[in-house]
VOSELUM-581930 format. One record per residue: y, z, x of N, C-alpha, C in turn. Coordinates in steps of 0.1 Angstrom, whole numbers, padded with zeros to 4 digits, always signed. Each point is the difference from the previous one (the first is absolute). Example, Ala and Ser with C-alpha at 12.3 -4.5 7.8 and 13.67 -1.06 7.14 Angstrom:
// residues 2
-0057+0078+0132+0012+0000-0009+0012+0000+0009 +0011-0007-0004+0011+0000+0009+0011+0008-0008 
***
This chain:
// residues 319
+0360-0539-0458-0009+0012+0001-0008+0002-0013 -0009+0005-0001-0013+0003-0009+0002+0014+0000 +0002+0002-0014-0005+0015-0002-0010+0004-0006 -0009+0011+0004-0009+0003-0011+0001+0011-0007 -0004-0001-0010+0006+0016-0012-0016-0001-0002 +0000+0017-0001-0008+0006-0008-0001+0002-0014 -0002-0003-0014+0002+0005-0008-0004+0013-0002 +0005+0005-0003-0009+0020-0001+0004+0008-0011 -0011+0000-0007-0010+0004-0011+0003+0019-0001 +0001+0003-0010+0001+0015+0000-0013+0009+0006 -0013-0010+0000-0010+0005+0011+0006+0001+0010 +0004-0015+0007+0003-0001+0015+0008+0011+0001 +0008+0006-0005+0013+0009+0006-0009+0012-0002 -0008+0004-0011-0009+0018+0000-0007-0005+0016 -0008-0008-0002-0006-0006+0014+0002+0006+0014 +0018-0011+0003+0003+0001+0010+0006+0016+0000 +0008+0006-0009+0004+0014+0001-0009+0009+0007 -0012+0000-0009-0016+0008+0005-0001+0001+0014 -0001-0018+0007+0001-0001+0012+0010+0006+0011 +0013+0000-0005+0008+0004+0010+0000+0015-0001 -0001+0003-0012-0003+0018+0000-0010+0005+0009 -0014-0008+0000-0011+0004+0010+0002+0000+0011 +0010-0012+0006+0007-0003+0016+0008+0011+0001 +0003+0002-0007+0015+0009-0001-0008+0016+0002 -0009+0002-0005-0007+0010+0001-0012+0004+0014 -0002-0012+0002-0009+0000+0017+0008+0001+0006 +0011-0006+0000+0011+0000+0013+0005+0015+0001 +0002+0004-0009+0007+0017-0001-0009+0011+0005 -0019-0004-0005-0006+0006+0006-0003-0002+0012 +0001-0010+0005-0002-0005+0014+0008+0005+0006 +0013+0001-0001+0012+0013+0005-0001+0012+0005 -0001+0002-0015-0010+0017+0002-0010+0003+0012 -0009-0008+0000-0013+0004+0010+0008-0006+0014 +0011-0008+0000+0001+0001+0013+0008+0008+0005 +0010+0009-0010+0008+0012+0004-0009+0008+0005 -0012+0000-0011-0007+0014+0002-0004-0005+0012 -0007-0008+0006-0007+0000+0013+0010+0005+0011 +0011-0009+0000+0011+0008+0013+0005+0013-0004 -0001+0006-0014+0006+0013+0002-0015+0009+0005 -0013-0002-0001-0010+0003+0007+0000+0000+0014 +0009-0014+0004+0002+0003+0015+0005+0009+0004 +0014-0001-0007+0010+0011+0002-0004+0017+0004 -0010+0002-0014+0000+0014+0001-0010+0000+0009 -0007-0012+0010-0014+0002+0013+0011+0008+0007 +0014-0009+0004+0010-0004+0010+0004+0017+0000 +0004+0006-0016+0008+0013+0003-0014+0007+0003 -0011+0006-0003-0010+0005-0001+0002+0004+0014 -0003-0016+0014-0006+0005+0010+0016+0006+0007 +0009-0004-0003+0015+0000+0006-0002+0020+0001 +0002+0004-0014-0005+0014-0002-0007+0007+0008 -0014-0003+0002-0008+0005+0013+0004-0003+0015 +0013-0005+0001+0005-0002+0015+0009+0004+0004 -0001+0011+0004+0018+0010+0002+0006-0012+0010 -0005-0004+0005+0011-0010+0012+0007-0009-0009 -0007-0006-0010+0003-0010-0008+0009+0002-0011 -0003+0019-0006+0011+0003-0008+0014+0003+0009 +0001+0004+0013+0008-0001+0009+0010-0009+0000 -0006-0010+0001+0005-0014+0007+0008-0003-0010 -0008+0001-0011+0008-0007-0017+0013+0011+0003 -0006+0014+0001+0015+0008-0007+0010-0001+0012 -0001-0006+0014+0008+0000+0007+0006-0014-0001 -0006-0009-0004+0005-0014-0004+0010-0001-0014 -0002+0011-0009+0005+0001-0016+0016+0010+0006 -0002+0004+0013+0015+0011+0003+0009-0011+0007 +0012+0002-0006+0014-0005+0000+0008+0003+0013 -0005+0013+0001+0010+0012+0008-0005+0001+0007 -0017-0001+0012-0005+0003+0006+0007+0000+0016 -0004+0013+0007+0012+0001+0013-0014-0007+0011 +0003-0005+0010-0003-0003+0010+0002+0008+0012 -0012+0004+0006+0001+0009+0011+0001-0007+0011 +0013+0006+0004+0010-0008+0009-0005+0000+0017 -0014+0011+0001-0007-0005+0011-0012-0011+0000 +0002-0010-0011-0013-0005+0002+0005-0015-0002 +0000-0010+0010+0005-0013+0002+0000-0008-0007 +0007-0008-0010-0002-0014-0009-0002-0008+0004 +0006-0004+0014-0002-0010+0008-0015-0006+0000 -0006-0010-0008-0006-0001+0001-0008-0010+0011 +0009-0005+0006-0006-0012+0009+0005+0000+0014 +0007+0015+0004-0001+0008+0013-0014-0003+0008 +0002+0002+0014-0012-0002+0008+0003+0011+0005 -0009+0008+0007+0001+0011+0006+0004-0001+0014 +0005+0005+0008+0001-0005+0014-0012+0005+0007 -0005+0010-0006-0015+0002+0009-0009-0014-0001 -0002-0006-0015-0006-0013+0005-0002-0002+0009 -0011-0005+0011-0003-0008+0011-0014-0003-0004 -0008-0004+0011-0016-0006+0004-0008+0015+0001 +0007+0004+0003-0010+0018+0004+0001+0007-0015 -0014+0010-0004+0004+0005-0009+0007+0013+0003 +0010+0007-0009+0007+0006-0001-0010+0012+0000 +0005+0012+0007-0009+0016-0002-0003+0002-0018 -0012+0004+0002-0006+0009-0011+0009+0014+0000 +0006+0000-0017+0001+0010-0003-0005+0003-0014 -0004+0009-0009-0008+0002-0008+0012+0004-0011 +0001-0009-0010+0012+0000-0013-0010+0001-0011 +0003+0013-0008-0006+0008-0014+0004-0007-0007 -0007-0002-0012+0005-0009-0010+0007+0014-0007 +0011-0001-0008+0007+0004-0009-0006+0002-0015 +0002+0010-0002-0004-0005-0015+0006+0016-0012 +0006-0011-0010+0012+0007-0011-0011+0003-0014 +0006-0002-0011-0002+0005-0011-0014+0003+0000 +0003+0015+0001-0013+0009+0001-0013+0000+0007 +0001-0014+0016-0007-0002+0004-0007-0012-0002 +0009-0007-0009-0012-0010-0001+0007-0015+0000 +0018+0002+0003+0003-0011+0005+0007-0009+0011 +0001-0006+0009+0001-0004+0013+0012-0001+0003 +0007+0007+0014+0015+0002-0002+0002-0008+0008 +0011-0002+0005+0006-0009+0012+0005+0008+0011 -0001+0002+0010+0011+0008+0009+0002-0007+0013 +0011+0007+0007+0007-0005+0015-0014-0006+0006 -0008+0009-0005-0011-0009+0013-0007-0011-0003 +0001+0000-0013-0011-0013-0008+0011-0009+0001 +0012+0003+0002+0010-0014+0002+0002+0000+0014 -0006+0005+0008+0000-0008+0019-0012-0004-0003 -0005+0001-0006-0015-0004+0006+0000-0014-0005 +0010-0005-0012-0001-0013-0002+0008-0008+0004 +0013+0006+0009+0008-0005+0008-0008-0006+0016 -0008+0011+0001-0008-0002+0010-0009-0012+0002 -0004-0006-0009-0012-0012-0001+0012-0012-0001 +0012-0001-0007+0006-0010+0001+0006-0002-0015 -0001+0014-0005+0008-0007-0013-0009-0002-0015 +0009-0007-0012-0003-0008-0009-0009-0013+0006 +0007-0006+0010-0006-0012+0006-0020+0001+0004 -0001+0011+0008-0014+0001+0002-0004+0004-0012 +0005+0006-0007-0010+0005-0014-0007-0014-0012 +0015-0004+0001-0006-0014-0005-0007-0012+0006 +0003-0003+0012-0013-0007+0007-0014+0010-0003 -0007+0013+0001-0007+0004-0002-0007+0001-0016 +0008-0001-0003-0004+0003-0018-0005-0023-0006 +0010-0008+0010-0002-0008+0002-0014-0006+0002 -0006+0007+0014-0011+0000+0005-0012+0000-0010 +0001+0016-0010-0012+0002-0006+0001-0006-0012 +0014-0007-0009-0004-0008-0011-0008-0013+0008 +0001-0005+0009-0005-0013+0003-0010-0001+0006 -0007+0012+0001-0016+0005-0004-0003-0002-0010 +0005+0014-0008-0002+0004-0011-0004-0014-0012 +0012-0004-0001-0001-0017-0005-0017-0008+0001 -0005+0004+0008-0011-0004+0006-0012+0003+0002 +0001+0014-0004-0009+0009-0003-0006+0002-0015 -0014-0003+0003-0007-0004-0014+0004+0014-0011 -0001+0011+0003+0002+0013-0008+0015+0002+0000 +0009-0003+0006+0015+0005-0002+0004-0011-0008 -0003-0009-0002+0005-0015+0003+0003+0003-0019 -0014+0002-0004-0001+0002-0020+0010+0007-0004 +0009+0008+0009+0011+0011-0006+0014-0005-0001 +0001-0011+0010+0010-0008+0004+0001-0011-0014 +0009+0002-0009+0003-0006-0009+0009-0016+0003 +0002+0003+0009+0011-0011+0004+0005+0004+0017 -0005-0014+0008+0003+0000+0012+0015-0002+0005 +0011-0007-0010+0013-0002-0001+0006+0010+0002 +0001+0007-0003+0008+0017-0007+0000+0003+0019 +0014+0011+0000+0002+0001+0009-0003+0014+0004 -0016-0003+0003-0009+0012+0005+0006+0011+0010 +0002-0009+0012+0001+0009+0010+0009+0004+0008 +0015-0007-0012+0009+0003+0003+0007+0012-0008 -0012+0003-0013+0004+0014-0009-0010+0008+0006 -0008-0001+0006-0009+0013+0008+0007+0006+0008 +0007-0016+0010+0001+0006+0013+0019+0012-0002 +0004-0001-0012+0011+0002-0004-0002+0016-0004 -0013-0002-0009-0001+0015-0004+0000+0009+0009 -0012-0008+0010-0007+0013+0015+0015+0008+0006 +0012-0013+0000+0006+0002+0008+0012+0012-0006 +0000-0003-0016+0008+0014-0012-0005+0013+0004 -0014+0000+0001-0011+0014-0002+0003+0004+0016 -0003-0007+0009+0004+0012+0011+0013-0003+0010 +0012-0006-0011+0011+0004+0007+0013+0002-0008 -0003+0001-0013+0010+0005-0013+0010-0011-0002 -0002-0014+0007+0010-0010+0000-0003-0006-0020 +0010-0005-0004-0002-0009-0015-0008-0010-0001 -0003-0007+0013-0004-0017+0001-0008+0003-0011 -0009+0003-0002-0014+0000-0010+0008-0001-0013 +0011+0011-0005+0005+0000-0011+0009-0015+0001 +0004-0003+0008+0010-0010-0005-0008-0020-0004 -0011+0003+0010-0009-0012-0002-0004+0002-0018 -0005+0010-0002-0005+0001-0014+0014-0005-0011 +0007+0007+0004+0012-0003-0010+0006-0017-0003 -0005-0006+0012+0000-0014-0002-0013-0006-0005 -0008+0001-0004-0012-0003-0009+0006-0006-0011 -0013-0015+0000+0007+0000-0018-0008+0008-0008 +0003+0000-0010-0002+0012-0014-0013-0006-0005 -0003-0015+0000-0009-0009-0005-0015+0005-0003 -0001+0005-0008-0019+0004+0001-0009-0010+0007 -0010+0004+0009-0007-0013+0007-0016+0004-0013 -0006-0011-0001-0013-0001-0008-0011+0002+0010 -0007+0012-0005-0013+0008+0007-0015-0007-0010 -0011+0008+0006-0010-0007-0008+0000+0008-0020 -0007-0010-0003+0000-0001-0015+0013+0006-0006 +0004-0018+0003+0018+0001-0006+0007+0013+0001 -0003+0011+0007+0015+0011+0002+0009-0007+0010 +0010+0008-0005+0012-0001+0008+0008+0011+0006 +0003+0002+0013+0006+0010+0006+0017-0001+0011 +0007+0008-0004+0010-0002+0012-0003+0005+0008 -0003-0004+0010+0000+0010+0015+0014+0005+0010 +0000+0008-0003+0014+0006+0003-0003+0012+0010 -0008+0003+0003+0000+0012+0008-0019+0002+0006 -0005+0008+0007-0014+0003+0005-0007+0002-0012 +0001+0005-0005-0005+0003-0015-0008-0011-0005 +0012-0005-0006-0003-0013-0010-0007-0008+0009 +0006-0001+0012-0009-0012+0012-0017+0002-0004 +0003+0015+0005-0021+0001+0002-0004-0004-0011 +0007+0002-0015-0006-0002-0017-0004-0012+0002 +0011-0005+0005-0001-0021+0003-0009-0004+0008 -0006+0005+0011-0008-0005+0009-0014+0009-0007 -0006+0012-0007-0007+0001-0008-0005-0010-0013 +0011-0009-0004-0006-0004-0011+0004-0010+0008 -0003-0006+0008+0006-0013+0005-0014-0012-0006 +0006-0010-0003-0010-0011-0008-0009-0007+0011 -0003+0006+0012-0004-0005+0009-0014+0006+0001 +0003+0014-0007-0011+0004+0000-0012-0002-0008 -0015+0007+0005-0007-0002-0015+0001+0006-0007 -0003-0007-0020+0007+0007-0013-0008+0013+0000 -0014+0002+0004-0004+0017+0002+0009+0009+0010 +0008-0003+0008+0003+0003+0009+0016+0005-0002 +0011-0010-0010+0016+0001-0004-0001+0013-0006 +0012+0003+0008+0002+0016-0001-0006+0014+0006 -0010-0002+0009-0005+0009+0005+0006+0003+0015 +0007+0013+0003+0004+0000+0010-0007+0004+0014 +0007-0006+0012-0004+0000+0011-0013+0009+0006 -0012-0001+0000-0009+0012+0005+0004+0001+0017 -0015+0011+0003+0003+0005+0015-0001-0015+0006 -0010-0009+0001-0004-0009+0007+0014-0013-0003 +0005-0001+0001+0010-0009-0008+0015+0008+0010 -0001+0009-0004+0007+0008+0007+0000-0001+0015 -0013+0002+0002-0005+0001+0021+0005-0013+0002 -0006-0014-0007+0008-0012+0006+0012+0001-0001 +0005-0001-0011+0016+0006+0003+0005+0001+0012 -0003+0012+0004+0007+0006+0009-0009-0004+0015 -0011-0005+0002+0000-0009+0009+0006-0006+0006 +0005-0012-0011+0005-0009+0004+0013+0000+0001 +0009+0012-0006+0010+0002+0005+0006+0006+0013 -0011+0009+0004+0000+0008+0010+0000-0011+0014 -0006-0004-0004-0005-0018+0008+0013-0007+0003 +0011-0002-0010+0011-0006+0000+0010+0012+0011 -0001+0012-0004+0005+0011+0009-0002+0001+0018 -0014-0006+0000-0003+0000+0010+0003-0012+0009 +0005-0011-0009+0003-0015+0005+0016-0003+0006 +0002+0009-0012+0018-0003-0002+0006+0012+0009 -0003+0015-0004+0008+0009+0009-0012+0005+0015 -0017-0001+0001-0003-0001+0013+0000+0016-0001 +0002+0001+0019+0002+0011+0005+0013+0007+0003 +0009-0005-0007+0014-0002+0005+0006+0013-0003 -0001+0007-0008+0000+0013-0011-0014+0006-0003 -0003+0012+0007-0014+0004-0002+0005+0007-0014 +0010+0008+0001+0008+0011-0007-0002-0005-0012 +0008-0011-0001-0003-0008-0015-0011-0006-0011 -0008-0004+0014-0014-0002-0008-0006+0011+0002 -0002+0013+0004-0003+0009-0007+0004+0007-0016 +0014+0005+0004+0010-0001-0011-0006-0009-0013 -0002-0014+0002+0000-0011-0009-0013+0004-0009 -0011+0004+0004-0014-0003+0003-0003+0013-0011 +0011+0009+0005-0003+0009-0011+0010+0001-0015 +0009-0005+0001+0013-0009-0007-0010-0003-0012 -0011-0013+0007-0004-0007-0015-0011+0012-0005 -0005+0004+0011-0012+0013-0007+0002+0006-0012 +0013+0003+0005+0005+0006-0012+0004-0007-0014 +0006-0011+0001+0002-0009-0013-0013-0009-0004 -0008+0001+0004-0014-0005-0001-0014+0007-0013 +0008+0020+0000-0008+0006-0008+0005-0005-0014 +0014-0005-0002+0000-0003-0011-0007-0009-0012 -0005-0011+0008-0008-0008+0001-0013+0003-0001 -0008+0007+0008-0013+0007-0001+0003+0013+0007 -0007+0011-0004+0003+0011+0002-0008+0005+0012 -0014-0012+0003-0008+0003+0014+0002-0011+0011 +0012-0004-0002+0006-0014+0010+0008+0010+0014 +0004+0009+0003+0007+0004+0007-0008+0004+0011 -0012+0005-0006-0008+0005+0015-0008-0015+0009 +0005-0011-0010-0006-0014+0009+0011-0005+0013 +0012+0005-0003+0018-0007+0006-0004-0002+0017 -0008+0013+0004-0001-0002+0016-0009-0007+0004 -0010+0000-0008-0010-0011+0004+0004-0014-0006 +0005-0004-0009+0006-0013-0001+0007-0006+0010 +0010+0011+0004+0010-0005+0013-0011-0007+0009 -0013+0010+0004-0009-0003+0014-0003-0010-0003 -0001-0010-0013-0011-0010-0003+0004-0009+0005 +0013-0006+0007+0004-0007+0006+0005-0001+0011 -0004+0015+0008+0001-0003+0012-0014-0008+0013 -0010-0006-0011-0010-0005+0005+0005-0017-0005 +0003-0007+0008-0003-0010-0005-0008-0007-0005 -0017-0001+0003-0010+0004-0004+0000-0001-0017 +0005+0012-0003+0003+0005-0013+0004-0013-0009 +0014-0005+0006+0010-0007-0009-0011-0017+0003 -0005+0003+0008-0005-0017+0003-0014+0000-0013 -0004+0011+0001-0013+0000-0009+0005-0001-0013 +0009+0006-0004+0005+0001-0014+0004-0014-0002 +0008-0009+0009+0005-0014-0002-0017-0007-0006 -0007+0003+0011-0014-0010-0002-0005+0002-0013 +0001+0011-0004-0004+0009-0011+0006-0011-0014 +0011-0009+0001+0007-0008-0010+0008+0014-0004 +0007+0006+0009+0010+0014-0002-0003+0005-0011 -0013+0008+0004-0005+0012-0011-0005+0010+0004 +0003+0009+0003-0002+0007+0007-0016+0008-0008 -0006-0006+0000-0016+0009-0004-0004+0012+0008 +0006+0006+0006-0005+0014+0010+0006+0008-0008 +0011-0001-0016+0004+0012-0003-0003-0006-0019 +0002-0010+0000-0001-0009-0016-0012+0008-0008 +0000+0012-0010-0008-0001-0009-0007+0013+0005 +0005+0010+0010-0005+0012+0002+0003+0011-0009 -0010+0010+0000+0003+0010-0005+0008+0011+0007 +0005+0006-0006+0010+0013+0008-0006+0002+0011 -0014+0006-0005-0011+0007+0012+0002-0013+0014 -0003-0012-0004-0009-0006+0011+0018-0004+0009 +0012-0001-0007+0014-0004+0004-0001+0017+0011 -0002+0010-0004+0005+0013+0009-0013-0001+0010 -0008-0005+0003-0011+0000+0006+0007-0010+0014 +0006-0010-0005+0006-0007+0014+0011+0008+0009 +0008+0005-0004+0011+0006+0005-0001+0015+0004 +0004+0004+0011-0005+0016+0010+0003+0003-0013 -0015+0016+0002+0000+0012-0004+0015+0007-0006 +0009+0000+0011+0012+0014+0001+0005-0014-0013 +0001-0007+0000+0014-0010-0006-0005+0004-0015 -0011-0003-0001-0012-0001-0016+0007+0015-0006 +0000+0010+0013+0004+0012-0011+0012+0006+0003 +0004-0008+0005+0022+0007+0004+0003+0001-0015 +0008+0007-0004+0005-0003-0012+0016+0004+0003 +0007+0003+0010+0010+0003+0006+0004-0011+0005 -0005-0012+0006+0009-0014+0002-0001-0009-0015 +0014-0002+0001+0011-0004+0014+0011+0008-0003 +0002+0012+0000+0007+0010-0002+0000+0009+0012 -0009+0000+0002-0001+0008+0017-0016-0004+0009 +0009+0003+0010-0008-0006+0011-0016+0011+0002 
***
């Protein structure tokens, strides 16, 4: 073997010292600015968490040890109803619930038949199924979608099913999460561990444009949204449960103002946009963009949808 030696000069060592100090010094500040970027995330993540009583909810019912379960409302999550059949089941009209001080979404006896009634965890997640594999596909949702791997529509369809029937599934999927920060755009890093952090993640998702990372969900963004999920509602549960997709229709209305505060008076007319086929074929032609709502002003979005809906400010709270 051949070795080679350096001789090194009392230069070479001030030299190479200088050097490694400088490395030694970029790398430490390189550290820093990338703490600072994720703890920037962080405090987007607590910021919007704060503005969401459902979401400060969720945390403090997920952070309790001791929490009791109300012993009328089923865990069984993958019960079928025996009303199930081909016919839809009678309309009856189920209030949404709502706790701390009005502003957060409860569960009760009736929000848990009504999901017994459709078929369960099982239809929820074919459903929630349905609209990621749209969504996936859809030129405007598609940039929020940080990663098509992640197991979308199996923590959606888990949550729907926490929120209106008090079962854990939602808390117990999260608790198996790895802890691993996923990489968002310009090098942040976030764990997604809960709704929260999610939306932070699909805000700054690197998919997007760099004018664009970090800005959350407007109305228009919102209307496809809920198109196309409403769309999956109408695919997967039908007419089978009027009760429910009414129930449902006003379910998201409500979790939707979080998001934008003038999204809720769109929920009924989104449902209709898919009962035209028409609709969903033009949007396909369209290279799925929906341009009849993309880039409107408030004014000209309230201009499409009846009068009474433009000025309810009572739904979905009451009929």
């Amino acid at each position: 073997q051949i070795f080679h030696f350096i001789y090194m000069t009392p230069q070479n060592n001030r030299a190479m010292a200088k050097s490694a100090t400088a490395q030694g010094t970029a790398a430490i500040a390189s550290s820093i600015t990338a703490a600072s970027r994720d703890a920037s995330l962080l405090d987007h993540e607590k910021e919007f968490r704060a503005s969401d009583d459902d979401a400060l909810f969720e945390q403090n019912l997920n952070s309790s040890n001791n929490s009791e379960e109300d012993p009328n409302i089923s865990a069984d999550v993958t019960a079928k109803s025996s009303t199930m059949n081909e016919l839809a089941t009678p309309y009856h009209f189920v209030p949404l619930e709502m706790g701390g001080n009005g502003r957060t979404h409860k569960s009760t006896v009736a929000s848990t038949a009504l999901i017994q009634e459709i078929g369960g965890l099982p239809t929820l997640e074919r459903m929630t199924t349905h609209f990621y594999s749209n969504a996936f596909l859809d030129s405007t949702l598609d940039n929020f979608i940080r990663s098509h791997g992640d197991p979308h529509a199996k923590r959606f369809s888990r949550w729907i099913h926490q929120k209106l029937t008090g079962s854990s599934v939602w808390d117990e999927e999260r608790a198996s999460r790895s802890a691993r920060p996923v990489t968002v755009a310009n090098g942040h890093t976030i764990v997604v561990h809960d709704r929260s952090s999610a939306h932070v993640a699909a805000w700054h998702s690197p998919k997007r444009p760099d004018h664009e990372v970090g800005r959350h969900f407007k109305l228009d963004e919102c209307r496809v949204w809920m198109r196309l999920h409403f769309l999956a509602l109408r695919v997967i549960v039908g007419d089978s449960s009027p009760s429910f997709t009414d129930y449902y229709i006003r379910f998201i209305g409500h979790f939707i103002s979080v998001y934008e505060g003038t999204a809720p008076a769109f929920a009924r007319d989104s449902a209709r946009w898919s009962a035209e086929q028409g609709n969903v074929q033009e949007y396909i032609d369209n290279g799925r963009t929906m341009n009849d709502v993309l880039g409107l002003s408030l004014g000209q979005a309230l201009s499409q949808i009846p009068q009474d809906e433009a000025d309810d400010t009572y739904w979905p709270y009451e009929m």
